[in-house]
C-alpha positions as a LaTeX table, in Angstrom:
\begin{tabular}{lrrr}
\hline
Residue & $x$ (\AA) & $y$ (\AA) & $z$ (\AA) \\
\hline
Unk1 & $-23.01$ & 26.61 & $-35.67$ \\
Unk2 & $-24.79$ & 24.57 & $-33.30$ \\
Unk3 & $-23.49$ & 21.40 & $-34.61$ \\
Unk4 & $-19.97$ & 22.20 & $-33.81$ \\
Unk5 & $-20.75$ & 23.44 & $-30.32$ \\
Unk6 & $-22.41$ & 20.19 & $-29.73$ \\
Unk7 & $-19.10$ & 18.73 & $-31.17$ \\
Unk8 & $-17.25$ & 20.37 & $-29.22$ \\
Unk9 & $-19.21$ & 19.58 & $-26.55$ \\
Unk10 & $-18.78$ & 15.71 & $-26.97$ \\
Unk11 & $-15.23$ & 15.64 & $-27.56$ \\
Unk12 & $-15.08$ & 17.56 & $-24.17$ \\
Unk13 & $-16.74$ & 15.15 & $-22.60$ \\
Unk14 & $-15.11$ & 11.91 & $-23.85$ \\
Unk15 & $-12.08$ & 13.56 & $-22.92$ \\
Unk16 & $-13.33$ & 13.94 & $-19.53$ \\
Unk17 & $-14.81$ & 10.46 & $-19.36$ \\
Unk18 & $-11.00$ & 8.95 & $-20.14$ \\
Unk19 & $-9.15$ & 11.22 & $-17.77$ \\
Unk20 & $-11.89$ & 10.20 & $-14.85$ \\
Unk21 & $-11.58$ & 6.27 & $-16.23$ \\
Unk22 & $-7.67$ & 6.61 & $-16.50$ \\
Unk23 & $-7.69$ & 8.11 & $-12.26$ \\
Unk24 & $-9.94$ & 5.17 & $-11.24$ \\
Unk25 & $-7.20$ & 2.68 & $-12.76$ \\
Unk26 & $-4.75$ & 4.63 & $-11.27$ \\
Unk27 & $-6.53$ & 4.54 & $-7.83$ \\
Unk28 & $-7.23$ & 0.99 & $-7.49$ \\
Unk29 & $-3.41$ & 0.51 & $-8.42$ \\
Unk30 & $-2.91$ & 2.88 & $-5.66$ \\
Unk31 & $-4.89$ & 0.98 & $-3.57$ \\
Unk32 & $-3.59$ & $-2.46$ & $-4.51$ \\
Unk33 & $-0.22$ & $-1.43$ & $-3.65$ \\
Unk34 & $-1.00$ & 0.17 & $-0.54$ \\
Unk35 & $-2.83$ & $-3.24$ & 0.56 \\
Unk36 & 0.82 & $-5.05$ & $-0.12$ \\
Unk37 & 3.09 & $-2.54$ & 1.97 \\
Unk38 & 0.64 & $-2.99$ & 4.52 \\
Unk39 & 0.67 & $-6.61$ & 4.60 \\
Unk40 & 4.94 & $-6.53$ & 4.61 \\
Unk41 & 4.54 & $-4.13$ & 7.48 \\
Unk42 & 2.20 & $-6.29$ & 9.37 \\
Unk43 & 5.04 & $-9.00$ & 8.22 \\
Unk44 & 8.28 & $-6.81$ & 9.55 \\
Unk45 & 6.17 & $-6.17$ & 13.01 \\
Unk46 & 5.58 & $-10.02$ & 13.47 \\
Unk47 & 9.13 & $-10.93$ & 12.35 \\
Unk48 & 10.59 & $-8.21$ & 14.83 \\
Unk49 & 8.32 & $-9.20$ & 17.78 \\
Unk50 & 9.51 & $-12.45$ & 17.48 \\
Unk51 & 13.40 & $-11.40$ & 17.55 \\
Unk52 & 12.26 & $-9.28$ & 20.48 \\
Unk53 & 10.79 & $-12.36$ & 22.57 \\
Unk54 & 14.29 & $-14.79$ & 21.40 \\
Unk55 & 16.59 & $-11.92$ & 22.44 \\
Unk56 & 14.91 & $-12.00$ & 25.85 \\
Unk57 & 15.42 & $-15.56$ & 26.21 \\
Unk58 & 18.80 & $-15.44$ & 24.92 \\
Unk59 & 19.61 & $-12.76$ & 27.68 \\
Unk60 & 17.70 & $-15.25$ & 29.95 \\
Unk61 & 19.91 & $-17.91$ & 29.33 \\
Unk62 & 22.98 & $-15.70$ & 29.44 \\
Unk63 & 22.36 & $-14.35$ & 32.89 \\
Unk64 & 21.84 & $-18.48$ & 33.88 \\
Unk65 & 25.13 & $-19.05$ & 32.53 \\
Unk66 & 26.66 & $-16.06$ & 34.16 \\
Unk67 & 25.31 & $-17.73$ & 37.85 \\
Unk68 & 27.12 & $-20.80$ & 37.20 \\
\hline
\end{tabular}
């Protein structure tokens, strides 16, 4: 009787011990891909702040041309 309590007990437990192993791969996945659409955002921001600063000096120029 005690035996397969204790049985019981361990399969319990290793079943418990994958789940919890399983969640930490699935975290650091998580995490890994969280690190990459973070660097592409940091990418899009720098790509559009530098649109940003050429469309002011296109305007710039237009309003040069538009003097002329």
């Amino acid at each position: 009787m005690l035996t397969k309590k204790l049985m019981a007990f361990i399969l319990l437990f290793g079943f418990v011990a994958m789940a919890c192993k399983d969640t930490k791969k699935e975290q650091e996945e998580l995490n890994q891909k969280l690190e990459q659409i973070e660097a592409v955002e940091t990418a899009v921001d720098s790509t559009l702040n530098a649109v940003n600063e050429k469309t002011e000096e296109v305007k710039e120029l237009i309003k040069e041309l538009d003097s002329i």
